[in-house]
mmCIF file of the N, C-alpha and C atoms, coordinates in Angstrom:
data_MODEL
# 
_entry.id   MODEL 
# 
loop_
_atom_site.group_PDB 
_atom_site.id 
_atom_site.type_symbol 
_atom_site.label_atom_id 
_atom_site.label_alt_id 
_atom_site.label_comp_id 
_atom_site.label_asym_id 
_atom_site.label_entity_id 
_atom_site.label_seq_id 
_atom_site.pdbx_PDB_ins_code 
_atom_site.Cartn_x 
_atom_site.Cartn_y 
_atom_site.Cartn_z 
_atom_site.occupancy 
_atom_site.B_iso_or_equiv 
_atom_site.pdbx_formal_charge 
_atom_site.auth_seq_id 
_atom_site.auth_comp_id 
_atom_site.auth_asym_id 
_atom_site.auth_atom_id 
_atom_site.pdbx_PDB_model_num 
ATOM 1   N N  . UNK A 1 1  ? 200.368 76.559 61.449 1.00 0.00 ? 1  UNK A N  1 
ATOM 2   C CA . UNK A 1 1  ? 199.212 75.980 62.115 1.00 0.00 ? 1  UNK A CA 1 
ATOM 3   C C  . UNK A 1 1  ? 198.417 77.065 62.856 1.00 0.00 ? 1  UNK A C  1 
ATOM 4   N N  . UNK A 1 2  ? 198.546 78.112 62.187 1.00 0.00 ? 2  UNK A N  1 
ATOM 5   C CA . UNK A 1 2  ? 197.735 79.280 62.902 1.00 0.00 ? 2  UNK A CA 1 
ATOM 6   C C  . UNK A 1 2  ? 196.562 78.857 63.354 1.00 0.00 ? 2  UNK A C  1 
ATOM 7   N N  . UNK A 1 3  ? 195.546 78.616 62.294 1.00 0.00 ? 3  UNK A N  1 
ATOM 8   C CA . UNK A 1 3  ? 194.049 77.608 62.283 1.00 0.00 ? 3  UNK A CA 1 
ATOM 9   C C  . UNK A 1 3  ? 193.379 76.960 62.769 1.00 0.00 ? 3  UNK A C  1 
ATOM 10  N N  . UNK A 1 4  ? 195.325 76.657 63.604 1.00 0.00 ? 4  UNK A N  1 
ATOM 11  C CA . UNK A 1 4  ? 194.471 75.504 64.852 1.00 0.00 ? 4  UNK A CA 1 
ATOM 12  C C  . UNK A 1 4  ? 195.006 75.983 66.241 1.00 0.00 ? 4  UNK A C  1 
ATOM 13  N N  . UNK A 1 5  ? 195.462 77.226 66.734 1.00 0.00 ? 5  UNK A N  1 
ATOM 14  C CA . UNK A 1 5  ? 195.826 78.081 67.488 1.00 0.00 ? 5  UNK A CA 1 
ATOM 15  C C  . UNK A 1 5  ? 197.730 78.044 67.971 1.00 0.00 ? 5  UNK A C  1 
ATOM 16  N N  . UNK A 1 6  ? 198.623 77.567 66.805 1.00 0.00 ? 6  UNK A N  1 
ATOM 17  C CA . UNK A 1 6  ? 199.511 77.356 67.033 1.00 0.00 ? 6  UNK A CA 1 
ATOM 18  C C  . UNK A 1 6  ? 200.408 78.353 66.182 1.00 0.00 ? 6  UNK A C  1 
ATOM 19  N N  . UNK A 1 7  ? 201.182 79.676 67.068 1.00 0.00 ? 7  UNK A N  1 
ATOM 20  C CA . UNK A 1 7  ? 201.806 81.062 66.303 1.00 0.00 ? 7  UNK A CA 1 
ATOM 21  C C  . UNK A 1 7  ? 202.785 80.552 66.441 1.00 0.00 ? 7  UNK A C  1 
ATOM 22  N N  . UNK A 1 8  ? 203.775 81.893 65.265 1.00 0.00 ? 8  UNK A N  1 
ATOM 23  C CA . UNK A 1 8  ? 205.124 81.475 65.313 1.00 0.00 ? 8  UNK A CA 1 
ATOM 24  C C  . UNK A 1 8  ? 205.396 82.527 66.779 1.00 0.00 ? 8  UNK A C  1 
ATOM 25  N N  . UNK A 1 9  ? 206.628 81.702 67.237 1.00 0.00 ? 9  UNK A N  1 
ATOM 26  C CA . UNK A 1 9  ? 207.005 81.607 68.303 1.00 0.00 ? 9  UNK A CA 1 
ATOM 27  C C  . UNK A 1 9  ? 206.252 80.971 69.810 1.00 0.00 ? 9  UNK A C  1 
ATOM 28  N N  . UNK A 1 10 ? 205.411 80.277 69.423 1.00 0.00 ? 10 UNK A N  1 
ATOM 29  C CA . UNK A 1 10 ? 205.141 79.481 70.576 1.00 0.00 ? 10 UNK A CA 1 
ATOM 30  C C  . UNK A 1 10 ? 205.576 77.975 70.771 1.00 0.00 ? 10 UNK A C  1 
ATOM 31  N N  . UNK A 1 11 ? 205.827 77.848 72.222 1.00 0.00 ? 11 UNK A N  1 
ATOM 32  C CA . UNK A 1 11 ? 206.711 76.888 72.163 1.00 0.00 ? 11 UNK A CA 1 
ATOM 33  C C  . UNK A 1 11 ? 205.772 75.251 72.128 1.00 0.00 ? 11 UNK A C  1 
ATOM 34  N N  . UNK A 1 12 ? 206.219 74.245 71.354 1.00 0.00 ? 12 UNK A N  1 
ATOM 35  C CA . UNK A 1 12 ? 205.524 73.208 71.935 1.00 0.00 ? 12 UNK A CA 1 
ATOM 36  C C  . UNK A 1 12 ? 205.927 71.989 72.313 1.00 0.00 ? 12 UNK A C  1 
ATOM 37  N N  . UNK A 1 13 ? 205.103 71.851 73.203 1.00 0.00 ? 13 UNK A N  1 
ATOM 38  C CA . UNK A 1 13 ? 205.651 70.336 74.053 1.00 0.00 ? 13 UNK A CA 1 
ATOM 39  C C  . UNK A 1 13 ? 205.398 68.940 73.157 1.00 0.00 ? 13 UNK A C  1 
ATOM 40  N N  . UNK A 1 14 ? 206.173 68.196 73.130 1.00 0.00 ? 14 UNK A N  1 
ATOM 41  C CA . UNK A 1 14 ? 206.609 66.957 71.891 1.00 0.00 ? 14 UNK A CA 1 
ATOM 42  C C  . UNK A 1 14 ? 206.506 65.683 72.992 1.00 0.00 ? 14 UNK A C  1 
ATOM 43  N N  . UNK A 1 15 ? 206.096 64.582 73.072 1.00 0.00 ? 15 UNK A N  1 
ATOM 44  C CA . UNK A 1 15 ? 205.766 63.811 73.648 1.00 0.00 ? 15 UNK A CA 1 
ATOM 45  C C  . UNK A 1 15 ? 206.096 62.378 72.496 1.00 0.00 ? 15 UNK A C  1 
ATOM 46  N N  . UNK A 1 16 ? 207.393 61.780 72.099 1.00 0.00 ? 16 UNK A N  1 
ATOM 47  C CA . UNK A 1 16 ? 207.922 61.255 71.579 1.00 0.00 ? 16 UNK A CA 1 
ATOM 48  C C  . UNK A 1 16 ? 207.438 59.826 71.807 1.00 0.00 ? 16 UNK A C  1 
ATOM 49  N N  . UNK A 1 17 ? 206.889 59.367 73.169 1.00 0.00 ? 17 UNK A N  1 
ATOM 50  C CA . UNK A 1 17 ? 206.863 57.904 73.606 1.00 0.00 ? 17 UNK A CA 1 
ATOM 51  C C  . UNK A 1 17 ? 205.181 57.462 73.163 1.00 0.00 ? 17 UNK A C  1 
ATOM 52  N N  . UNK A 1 18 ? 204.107 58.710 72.766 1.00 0.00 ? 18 UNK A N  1 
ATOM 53  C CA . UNK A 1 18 ? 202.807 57.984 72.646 1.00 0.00 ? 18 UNK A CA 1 
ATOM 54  C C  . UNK A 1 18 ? 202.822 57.523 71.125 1.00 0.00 ? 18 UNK A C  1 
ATOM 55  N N  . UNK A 1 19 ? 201.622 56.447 71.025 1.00 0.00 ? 19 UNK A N  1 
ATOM 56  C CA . UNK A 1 19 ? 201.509 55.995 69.986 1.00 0.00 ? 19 UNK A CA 1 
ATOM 57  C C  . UNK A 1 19 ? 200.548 57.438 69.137 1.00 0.00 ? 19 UNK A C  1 
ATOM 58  N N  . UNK A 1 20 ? 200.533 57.303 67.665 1.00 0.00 ? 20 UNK A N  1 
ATOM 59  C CA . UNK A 1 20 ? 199.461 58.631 67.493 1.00 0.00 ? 20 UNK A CA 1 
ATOM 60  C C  . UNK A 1 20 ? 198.455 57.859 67.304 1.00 0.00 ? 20 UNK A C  1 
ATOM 61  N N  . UNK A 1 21 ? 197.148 58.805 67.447 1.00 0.00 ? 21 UNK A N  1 
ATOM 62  C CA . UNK A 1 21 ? 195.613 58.702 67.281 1.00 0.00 ? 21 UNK A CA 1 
ATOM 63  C C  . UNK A 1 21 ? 195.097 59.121 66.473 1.00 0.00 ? 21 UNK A C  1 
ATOM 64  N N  . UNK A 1 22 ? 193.883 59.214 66.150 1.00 0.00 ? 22 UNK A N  1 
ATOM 65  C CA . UNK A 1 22 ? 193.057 59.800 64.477 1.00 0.00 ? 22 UNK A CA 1 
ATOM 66  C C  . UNK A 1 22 ? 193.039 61.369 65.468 1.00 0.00 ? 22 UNK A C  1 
ATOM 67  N N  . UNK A 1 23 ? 193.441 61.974 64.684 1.00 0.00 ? 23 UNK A N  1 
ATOM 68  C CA . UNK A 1 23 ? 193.231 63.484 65.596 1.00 0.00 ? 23 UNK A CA 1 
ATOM 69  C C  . UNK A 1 23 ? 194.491 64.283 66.452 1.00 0.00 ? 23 UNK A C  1 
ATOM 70  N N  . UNK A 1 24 ? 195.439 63.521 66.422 1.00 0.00 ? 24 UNK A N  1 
ATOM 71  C CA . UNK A 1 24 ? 196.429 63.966 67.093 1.00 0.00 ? 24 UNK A CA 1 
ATOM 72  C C  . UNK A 1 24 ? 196.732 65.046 66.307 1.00 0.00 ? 24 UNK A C  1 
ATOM 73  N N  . UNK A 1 25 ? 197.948 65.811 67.334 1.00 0.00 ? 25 UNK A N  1 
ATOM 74  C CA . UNK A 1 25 ? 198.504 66.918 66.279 1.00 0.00 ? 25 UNK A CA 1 
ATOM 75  C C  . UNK A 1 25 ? 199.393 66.634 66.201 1.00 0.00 ? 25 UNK A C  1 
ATOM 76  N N  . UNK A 1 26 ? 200.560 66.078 65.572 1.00 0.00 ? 26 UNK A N  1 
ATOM 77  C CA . UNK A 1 26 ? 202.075 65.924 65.247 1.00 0.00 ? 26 UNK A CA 1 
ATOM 78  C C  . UNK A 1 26 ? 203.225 66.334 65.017 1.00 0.00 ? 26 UNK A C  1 
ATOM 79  N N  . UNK A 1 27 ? 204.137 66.149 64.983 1.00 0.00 ? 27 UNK A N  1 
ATOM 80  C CA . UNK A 1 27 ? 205.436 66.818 64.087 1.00 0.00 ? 27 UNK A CA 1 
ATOM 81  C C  . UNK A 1 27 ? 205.870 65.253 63.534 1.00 0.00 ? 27 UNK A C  1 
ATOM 82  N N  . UNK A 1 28 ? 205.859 65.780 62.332 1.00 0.00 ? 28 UNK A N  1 
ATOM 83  C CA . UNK A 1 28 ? 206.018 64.645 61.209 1.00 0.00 ? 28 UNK A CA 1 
ATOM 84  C C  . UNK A 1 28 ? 207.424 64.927 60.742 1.00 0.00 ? 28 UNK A C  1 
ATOM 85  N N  . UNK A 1 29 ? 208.119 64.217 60.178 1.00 0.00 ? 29 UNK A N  1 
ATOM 86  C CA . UNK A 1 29 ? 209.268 64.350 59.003 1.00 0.00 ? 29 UNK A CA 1 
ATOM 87  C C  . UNK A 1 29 ? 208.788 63.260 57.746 1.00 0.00 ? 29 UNK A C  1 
ATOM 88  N N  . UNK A 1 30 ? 209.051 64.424 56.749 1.00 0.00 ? 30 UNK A N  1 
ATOM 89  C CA . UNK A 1 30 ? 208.283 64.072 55.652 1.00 0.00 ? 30 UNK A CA 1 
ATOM 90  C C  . UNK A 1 30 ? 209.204 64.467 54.226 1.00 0.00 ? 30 UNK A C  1 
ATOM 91  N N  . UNK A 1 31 ? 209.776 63.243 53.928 1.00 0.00 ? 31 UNK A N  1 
ATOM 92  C CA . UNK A 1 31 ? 210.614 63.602 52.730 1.00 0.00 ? 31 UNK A CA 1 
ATOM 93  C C  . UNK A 1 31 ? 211.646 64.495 52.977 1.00 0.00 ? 31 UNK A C  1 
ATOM 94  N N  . UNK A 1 32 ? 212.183 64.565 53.821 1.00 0.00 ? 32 UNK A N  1 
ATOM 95  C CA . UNK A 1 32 ? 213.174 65.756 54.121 1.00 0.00 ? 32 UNK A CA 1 
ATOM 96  C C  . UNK A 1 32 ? 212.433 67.102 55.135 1.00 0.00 ? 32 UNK A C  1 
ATOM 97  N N  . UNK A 1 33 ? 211.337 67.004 55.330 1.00 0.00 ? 33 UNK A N  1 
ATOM 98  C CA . UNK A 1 33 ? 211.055 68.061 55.858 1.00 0.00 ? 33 UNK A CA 1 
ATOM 99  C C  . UNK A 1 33 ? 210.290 67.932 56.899 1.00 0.00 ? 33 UNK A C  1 
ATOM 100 N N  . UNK A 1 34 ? 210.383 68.871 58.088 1.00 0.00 ? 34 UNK A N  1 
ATOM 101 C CA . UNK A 1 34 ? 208.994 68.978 58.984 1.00 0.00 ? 34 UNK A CA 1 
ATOM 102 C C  . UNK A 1 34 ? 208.560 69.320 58.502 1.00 0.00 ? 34 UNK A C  1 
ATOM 103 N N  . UNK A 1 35 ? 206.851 69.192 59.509 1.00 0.00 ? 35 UNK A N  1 
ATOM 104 C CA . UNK A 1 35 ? 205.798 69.460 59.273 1.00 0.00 ? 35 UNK A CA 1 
ATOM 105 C C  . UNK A 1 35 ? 204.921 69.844 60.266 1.00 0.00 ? 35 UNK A C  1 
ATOM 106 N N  . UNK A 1 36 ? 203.636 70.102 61.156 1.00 0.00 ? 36 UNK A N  1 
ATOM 107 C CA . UNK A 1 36 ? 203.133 70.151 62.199 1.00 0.00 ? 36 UNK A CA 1 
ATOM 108 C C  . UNK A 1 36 ? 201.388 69.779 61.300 1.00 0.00 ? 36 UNK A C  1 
ATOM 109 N N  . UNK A 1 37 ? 201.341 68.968 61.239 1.00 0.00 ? 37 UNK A N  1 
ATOM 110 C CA . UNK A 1 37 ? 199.499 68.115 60.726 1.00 0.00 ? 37 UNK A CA 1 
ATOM 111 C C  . UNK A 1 37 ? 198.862 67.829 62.417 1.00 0.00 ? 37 UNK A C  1 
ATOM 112 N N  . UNK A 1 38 ? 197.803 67.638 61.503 1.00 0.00 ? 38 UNK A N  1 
ATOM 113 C CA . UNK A 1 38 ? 196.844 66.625 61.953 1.00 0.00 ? 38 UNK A CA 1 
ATOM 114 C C  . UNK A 1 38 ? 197.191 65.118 61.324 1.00 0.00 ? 38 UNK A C  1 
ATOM 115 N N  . UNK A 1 39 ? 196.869 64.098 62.535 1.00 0.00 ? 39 UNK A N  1 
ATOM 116 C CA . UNK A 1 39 ? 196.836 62.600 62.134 1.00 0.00 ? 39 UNK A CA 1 
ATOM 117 C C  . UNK A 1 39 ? 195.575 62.215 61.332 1.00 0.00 ? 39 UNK A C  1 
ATOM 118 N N  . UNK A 1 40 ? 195.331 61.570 60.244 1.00 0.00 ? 40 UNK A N  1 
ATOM 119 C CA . UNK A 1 40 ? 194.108 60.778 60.306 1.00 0.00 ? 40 UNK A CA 1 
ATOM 120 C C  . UNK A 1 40 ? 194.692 59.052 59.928 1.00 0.00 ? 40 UNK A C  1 
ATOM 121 N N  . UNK A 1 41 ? 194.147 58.332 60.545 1.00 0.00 ? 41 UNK A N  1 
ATOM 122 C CA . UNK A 1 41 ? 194.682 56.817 60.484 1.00 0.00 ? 41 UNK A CA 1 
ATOM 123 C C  . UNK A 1 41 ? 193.295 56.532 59.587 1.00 0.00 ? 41 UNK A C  1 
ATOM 124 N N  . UNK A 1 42 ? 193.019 55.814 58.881 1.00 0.00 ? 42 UNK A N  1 
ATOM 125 C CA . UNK A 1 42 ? 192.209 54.668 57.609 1.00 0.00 ? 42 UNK A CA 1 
ATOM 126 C C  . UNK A 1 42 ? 193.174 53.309 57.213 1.00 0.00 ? 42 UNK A C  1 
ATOM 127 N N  . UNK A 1 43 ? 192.593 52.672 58.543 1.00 0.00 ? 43 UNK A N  1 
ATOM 128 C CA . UNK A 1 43 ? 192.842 50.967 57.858 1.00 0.00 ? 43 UNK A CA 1 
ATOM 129 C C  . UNK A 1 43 ? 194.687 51.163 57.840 1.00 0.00 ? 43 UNK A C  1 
ATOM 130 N N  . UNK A 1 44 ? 195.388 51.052 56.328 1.00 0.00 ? 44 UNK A N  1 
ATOM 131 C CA . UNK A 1 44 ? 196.385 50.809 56.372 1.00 0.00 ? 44 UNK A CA 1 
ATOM 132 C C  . UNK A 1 44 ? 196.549 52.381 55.221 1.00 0.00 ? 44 UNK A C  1 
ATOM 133 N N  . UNK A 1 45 ? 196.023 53.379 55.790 1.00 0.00 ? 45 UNK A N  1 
ATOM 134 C CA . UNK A 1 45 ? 196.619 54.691 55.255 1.00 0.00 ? 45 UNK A CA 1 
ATOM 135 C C  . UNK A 1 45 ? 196.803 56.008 56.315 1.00 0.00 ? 45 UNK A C  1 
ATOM 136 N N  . UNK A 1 46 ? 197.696 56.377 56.461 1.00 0.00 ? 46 UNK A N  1 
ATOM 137 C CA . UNK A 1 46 ? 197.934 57.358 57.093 1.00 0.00 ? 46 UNK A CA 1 
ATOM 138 C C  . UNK A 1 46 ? 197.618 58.879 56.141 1.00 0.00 ? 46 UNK A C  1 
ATOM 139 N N  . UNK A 1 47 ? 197.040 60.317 56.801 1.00 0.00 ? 47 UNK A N  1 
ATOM 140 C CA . UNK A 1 47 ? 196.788 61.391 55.748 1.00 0.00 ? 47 UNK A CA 1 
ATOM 141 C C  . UNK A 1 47 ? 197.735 62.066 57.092 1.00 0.00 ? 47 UNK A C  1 
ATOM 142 N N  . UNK A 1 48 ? 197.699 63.492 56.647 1.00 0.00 ? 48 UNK A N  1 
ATOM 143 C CA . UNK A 1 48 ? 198.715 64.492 57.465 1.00 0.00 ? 48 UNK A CA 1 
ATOM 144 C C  . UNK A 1 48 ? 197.393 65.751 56.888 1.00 0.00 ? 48 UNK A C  1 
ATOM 145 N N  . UNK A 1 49 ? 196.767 65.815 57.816 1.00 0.00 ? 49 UNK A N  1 
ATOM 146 C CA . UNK A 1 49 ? 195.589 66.670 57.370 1.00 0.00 ? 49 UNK A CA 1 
ATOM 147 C C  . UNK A 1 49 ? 196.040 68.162 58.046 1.00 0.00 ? 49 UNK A C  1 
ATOM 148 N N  . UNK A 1 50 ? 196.248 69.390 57.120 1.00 0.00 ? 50 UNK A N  1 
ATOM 149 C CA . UNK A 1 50 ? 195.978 70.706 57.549 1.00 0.00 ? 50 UNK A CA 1 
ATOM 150 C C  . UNK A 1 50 ? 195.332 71.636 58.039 1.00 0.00 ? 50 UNK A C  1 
ATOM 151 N N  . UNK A 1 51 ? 195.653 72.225 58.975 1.00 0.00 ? 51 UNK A N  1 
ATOM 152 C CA . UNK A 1 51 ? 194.718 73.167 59.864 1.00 0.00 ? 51 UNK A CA 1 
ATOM 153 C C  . UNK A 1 51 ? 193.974 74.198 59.149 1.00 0.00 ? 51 UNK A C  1 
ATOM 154 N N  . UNK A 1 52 ? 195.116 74.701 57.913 1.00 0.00 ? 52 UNK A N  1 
ATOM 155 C CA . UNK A 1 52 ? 194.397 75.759 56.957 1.00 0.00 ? 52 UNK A CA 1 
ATOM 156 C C  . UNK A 1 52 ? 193.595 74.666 56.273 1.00 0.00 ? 52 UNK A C  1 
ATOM 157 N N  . UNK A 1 53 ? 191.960 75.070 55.757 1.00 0.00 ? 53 UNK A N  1 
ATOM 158 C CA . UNK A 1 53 ? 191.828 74.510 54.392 1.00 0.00 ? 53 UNK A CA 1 
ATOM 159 C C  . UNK A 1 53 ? 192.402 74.985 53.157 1.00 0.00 ? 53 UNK A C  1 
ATOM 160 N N  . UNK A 1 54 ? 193.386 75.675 52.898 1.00 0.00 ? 54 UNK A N  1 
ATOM 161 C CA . UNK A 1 54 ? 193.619 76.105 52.182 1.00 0.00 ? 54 UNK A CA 1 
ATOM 162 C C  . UNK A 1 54 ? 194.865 74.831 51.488 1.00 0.00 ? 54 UNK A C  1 
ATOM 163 N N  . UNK A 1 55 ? 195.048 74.298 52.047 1.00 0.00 ? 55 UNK A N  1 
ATOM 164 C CA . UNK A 1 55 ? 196.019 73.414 51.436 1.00 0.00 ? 55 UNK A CA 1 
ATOM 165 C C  . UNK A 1 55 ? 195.468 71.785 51.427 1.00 0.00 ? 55 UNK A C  1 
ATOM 166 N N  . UNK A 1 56 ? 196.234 70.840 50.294 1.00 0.00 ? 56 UNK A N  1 
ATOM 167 C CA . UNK A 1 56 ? 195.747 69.684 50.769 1.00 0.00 ? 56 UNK A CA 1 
ATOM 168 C C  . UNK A 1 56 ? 195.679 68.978 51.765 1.00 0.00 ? 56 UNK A C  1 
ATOM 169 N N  . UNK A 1 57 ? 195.635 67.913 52.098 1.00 0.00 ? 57 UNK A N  1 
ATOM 170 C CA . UNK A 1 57 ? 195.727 66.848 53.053 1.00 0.00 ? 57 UNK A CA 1 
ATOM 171 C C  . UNK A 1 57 ? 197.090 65.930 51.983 1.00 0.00 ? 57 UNK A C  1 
ATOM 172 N N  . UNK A 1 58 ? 197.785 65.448 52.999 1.00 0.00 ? 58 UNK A N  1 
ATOM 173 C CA . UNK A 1 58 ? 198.934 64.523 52.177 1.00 0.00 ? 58 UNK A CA 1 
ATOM 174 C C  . UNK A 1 58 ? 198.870 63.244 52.929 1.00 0.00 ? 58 UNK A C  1 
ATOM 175 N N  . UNK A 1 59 ? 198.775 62.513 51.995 1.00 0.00 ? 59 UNK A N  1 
ATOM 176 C CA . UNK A 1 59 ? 198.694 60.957 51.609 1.00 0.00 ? 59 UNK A CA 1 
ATOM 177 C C  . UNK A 1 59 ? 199.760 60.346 51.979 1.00 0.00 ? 59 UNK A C  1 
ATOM 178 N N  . UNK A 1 60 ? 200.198 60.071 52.888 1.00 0.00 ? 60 UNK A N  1 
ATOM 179 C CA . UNK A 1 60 ? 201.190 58.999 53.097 1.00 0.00 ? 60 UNK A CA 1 
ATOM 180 C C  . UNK A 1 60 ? 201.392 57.882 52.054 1.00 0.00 ? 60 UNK A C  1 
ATOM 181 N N  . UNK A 1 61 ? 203.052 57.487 51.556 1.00 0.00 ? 61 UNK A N  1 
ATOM 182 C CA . UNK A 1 61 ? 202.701 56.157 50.500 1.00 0.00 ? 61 UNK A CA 1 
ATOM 183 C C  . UNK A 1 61 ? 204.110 55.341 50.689 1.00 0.00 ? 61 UNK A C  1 
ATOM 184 N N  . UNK A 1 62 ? 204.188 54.328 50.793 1.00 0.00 ? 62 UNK A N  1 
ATOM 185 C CA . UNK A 1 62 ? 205.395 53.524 50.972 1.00 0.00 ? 62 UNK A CA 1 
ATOM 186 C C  . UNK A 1 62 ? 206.573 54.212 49.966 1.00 0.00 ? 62 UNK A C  1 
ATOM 187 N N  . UNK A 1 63 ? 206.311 55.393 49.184 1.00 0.00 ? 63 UNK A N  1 
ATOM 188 C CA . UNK A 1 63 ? 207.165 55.933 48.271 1.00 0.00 ? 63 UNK A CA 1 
ATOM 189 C C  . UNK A 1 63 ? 208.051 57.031 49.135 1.00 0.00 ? 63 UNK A C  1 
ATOM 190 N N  . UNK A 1 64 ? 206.978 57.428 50.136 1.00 0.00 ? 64 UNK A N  1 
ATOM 191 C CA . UNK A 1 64 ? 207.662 59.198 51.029 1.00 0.00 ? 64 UNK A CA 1 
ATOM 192 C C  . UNK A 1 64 ? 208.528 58.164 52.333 1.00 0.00 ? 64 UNK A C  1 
ATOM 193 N N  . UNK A 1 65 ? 209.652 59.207 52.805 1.00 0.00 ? 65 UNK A N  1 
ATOM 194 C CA . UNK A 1 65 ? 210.488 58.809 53.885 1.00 0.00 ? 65 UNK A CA 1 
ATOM 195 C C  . UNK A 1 65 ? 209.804 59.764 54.840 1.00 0.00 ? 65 UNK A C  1 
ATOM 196 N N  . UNK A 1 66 ? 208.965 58.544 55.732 1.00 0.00 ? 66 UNK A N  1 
ATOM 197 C CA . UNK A 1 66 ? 208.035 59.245 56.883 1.00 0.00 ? 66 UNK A CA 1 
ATOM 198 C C  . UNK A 1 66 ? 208.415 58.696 58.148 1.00 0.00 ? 66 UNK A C  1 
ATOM 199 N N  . UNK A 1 67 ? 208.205 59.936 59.427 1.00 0.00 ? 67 UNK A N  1 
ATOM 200 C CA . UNK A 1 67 ? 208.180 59.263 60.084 1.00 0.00 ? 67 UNK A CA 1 
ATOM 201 C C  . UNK A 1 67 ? 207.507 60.553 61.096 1.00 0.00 ? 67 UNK A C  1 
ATOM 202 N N  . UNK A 1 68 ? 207.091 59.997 62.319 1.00 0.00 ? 68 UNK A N  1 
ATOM 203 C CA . UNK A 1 68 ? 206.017 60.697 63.367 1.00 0.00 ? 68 UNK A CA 1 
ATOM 204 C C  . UNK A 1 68 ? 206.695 60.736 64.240 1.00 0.00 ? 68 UNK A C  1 
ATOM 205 N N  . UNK A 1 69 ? 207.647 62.050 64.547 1.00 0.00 ? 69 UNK A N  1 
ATOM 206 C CA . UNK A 1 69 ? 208.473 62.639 65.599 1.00 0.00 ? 69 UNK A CA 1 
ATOM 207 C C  . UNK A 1 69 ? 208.149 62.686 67.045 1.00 0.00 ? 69 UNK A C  1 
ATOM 208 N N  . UNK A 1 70 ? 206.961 63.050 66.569 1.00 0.00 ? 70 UNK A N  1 
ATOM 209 C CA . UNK A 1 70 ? 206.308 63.111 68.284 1.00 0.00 ? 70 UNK A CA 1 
ATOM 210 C C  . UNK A 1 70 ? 205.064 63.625 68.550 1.00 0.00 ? 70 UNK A C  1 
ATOM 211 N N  . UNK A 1 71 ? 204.357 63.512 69.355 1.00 0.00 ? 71 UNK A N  1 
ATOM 212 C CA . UNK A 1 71 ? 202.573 64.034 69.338 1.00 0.00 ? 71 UNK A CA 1 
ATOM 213 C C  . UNK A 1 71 ? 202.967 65.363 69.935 1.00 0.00 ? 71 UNK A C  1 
ATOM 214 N N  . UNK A 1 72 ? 202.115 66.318 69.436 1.00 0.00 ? 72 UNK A N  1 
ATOM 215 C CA . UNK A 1 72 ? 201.903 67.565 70.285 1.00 0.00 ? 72 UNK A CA 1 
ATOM 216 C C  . UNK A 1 72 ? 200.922 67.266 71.675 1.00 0.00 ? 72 UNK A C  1 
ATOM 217 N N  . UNK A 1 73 ? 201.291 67.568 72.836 1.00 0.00 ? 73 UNK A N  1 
ATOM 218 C CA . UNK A 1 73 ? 200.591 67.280 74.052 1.00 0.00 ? 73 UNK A CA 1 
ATOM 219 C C  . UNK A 1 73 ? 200.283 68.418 74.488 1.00 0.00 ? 73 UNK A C  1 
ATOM 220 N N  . UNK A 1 74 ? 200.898 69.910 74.414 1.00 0.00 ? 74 UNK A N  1 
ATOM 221 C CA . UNK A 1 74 ? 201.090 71.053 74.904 1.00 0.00 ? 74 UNK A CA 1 
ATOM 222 C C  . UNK A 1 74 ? 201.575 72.237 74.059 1.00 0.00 ? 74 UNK A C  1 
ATOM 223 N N  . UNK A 1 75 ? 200.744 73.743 74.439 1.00 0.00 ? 75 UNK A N  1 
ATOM 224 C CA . UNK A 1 75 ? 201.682 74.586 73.607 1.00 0.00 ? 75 UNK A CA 1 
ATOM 225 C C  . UNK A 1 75 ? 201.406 75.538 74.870 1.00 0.00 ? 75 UNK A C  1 
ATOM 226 N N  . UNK A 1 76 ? 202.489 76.360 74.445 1.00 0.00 ? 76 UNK A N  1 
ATOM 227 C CA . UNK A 1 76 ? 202.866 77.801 75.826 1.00 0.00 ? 76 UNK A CA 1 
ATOM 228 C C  . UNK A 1 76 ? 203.203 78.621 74.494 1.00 0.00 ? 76 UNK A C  1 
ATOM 229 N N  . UNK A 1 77 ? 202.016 79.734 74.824 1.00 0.00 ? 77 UNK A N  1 
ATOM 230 C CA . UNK A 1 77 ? 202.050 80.520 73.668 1.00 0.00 ? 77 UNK A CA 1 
ATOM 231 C C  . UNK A 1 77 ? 202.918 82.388 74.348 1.00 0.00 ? 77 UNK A C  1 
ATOM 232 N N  . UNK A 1 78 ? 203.403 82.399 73.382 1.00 0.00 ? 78 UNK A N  1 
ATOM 233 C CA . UNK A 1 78 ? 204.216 83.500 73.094 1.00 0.00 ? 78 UNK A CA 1 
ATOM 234 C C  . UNK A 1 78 ? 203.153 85.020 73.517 1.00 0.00 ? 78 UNK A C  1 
ATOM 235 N N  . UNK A 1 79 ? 203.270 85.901 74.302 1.00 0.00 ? 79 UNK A N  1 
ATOM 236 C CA . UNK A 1 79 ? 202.231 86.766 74.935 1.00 0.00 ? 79 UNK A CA 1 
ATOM 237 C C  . UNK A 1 79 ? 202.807 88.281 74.075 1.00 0.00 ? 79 UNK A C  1 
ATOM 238 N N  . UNK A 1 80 ? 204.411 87.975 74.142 1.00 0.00 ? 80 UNK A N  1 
ATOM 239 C CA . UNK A 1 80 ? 204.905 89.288 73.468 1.00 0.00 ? 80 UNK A CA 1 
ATOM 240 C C  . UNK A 1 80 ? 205.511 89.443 72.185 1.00 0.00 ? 80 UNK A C  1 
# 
């Protein structure tokens, strides 16, 4: 999530109890894997939109084992 000012080794704060919003930033589990997206909500579709454009946006589908770990609220970035 470089793209969207988030390096490796910075730490971030996870906020497990909010509901997400169109725009949030997340940590998703997705088929076996994290992830760190963007939310976008449409009606009855969820996307996991990327900070790079370089990659797609992924489609949520009653087929993937999803679930929304926790909203990003905070990051404390790494200086050294």
């Amino acid at each position: 999530m470089q793209d969207a000012g988030v390096y490796d080794g910075d730490i971030l704060i996870i906020d497990k109890s909010l509901e997400p919003r169109n725009g949030d930033m997340a940590v998703c589990f997705v088929d076996g894997e994290f992830t760190i997206k963007y939310i976008k909500i449409e009606k009855d579709i969820v996307w996991l939109i990327p900070a790079n454009d370089s990659y797609n946006p992924i489609k949520i589908t009653e087929d993937n084992d999803f679930l929304i770990w926790g909203i990003v609220t905070y990051s404390i970035k790494k200086q050294r």
